[in-house]
C-alpha positions in Angstrom: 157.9 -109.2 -53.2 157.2 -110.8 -57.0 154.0 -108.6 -56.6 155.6 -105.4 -55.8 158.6 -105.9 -58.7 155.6 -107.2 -61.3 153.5 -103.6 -60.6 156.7 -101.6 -60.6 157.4 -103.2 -64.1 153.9 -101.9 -65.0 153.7 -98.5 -64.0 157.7 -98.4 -65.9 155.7 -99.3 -68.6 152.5 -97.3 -68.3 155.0 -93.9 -67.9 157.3 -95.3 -71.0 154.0 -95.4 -72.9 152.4 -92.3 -71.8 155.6 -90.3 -72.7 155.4 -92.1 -76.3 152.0 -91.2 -76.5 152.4 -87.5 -75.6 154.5 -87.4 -78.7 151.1 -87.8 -80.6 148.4 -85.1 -81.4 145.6 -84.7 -79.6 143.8 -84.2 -82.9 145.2 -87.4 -84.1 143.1 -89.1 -82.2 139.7 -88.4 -83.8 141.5 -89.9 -87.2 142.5 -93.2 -86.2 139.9 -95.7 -86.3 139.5 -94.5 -90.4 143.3 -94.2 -91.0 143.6 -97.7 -89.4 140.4 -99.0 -91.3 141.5 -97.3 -94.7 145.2 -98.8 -94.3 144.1 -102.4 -94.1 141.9 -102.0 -96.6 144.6 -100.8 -99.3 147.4 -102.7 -97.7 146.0 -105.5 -96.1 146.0 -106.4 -92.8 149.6 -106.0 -91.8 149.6 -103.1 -93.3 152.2 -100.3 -91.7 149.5 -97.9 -89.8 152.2 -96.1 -87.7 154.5 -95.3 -91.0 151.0 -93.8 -92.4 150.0 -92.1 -88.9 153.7 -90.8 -88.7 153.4 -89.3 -92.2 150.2 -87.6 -91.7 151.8 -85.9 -88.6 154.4 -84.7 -91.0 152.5 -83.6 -93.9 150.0 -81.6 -91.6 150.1 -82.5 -87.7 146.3 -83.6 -88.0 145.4 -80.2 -88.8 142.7 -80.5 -91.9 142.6 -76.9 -92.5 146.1 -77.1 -93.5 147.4 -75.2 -96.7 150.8 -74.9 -97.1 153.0 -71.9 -98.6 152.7 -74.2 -102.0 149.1 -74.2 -102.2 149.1 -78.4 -100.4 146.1 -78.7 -98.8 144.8 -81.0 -95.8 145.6 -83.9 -94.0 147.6 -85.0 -96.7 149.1 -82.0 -98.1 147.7 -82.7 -101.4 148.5 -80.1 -104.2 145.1 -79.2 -106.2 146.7 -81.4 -109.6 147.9 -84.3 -107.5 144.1 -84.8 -106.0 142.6 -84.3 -109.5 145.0 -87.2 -110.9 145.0 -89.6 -107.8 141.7 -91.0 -108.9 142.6 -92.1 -112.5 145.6 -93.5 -111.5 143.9 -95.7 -108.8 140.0 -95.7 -109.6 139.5 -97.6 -106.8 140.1 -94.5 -104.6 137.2 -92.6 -106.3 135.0 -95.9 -105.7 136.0 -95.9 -102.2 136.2 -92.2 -101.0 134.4 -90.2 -103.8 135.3 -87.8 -106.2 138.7 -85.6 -104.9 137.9 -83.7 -102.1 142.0 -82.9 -100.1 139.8 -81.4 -97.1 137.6 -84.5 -96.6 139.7 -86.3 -94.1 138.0 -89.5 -94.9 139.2 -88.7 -98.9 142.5 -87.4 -98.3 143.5 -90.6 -95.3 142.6 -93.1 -98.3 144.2 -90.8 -100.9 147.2 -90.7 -98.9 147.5 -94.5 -98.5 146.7 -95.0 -102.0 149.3 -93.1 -103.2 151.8 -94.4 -101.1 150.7 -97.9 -102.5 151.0 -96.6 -105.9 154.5 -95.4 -105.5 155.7 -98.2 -103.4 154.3 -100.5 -106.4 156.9 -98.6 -108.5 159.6 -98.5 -106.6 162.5 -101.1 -105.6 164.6 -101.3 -102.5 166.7 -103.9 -100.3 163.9 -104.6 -98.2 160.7 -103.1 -96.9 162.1 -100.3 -94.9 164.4 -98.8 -97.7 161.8 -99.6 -100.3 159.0 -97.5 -98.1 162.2 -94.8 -98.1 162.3 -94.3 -101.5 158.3 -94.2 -101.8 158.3 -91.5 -99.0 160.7 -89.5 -100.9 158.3 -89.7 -104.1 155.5 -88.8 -102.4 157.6 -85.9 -101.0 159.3 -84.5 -104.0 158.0 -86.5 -106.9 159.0 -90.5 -108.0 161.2 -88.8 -111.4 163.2 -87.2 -108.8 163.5 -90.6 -107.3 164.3 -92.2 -110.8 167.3 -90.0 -111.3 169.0 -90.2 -107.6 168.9 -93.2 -107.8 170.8 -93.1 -111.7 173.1 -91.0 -110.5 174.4 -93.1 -107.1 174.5 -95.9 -109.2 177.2 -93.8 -111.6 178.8 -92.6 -108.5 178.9 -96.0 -107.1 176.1 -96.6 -104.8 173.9 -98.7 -104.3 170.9 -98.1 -106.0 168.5 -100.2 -104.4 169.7 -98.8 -100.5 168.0 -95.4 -99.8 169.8 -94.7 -96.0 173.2 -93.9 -96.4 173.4 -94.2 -100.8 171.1 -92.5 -102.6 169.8 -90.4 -99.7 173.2 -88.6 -100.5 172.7 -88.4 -103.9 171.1 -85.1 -105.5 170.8 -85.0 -109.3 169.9 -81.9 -109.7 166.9 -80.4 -107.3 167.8 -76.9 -105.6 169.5 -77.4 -101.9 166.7 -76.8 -100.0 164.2 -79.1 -101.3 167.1 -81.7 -101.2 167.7 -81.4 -97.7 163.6 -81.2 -97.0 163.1 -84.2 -98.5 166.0 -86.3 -96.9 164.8 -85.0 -93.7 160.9 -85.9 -94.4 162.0 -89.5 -95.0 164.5 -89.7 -91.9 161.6 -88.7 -89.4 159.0 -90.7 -90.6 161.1 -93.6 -90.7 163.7 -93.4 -88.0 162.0 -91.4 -85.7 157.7 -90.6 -85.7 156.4 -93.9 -86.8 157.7 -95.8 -83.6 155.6 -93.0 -81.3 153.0 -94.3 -83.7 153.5 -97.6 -82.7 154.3 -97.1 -78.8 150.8 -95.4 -78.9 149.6 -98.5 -80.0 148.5 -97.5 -83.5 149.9 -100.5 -85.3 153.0 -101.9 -87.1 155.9 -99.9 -88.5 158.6 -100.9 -90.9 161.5 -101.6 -88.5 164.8 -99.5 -89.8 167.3 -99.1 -87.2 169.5 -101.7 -88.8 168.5 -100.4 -92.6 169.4 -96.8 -91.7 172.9 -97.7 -90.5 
């Protein structure tokens, strides 16, 4: 009887994880031993792979030969004058990767942690989850944007230093629709795509269900 419960328990879990994992491109698959590898190296070894994996899936769904209506190109949605100043802000991406190449999916995987590094070494928060929120949205729509939400939930009595549920609501001044964009990129990365990410076995997220509410 303990047998038969124990392998019922298993194959509950083996469907659980193969619906999780169905969530996640097939093309994502030929990144992941680099995005894992690049991650720790950046980050260290606890580093968040499924909050990276979850935003690549966002940015481009694994599709390299992605340009977007903006001129973004690549795994990491790069625009042409963010890849040409990634590598003087952090030289060690150029000594790791090379010179800026948004269509390299070795360059662009280590630009795209990098960056994230870079902005979450500039940002504050209550914690790793809404601090990783309010890099997100920089990397999304730019940290000045960031810098001035923020301002302006703090006049309107916010909290400055919560993303979910205080400044998310804040917009100082960025047209509707690249306010609601940019909420939304941060709210499926973080609530939602990393934990497929992590089901799938890729690595460690940033918990937020209690941060979001």
């Amino acid at each position: 009887m303990f047998v038969r419960v124990m392998m019922a328990v298993f194959l509950v879990a083996q469907v659980a994880a193969g619906a999780w994992a169905a969530d996640v491109p097939r093309a994502a698959l030929r990144h992941r031993a680099e995005l894992v590898r690049v991650s720790r190296s950046v980050w260290g070894l606890d580093a968040p792979v499924s909050v990276f994996a979850a935003q690549v899936h966002t940015e481009s769904w694994w599709r390299n030969d992605t340009v977007s209506p903006a001129g973004a190109q690549g795994l990491a949605q790069f625009l042409p004058s963010t890849a040409t100043w990634l590598p003087r802000a952090v030289p060690d991406l150029e000594r790791e990767a090379g010179p800026a190449a948004p269509f390299n999916p070795a360059w662009a995987l280590r630009a795209l942690v990098s960056y994230d590094k870079w902005l979450w070494d500039r940002v504050e928060g209550e914690g790793g989850c809404q601090r990783m929120a309010f890099a997100l949205s920089a990397y999304n729509g730019g940290i000045a944007w960031v810098g001035r939400d923020r301002k302006e939930a703090a006049r309107r009595g916010y909290r400055p230093g919560r993303w979910f549920g205080h400044v998310e609501e804040v917009n100082a001044g960025r047209r509707a629709s690249a306010f609601r964009e940019n909420r939304r990129y941060v709210r499926l990365i973080l609530l939602e795509r990393q934990y497929w990410y992590e089901r799938a076995g890729w690595g460690p997220t940033l918990p937020c269900g209690e941060a979001a509410r």
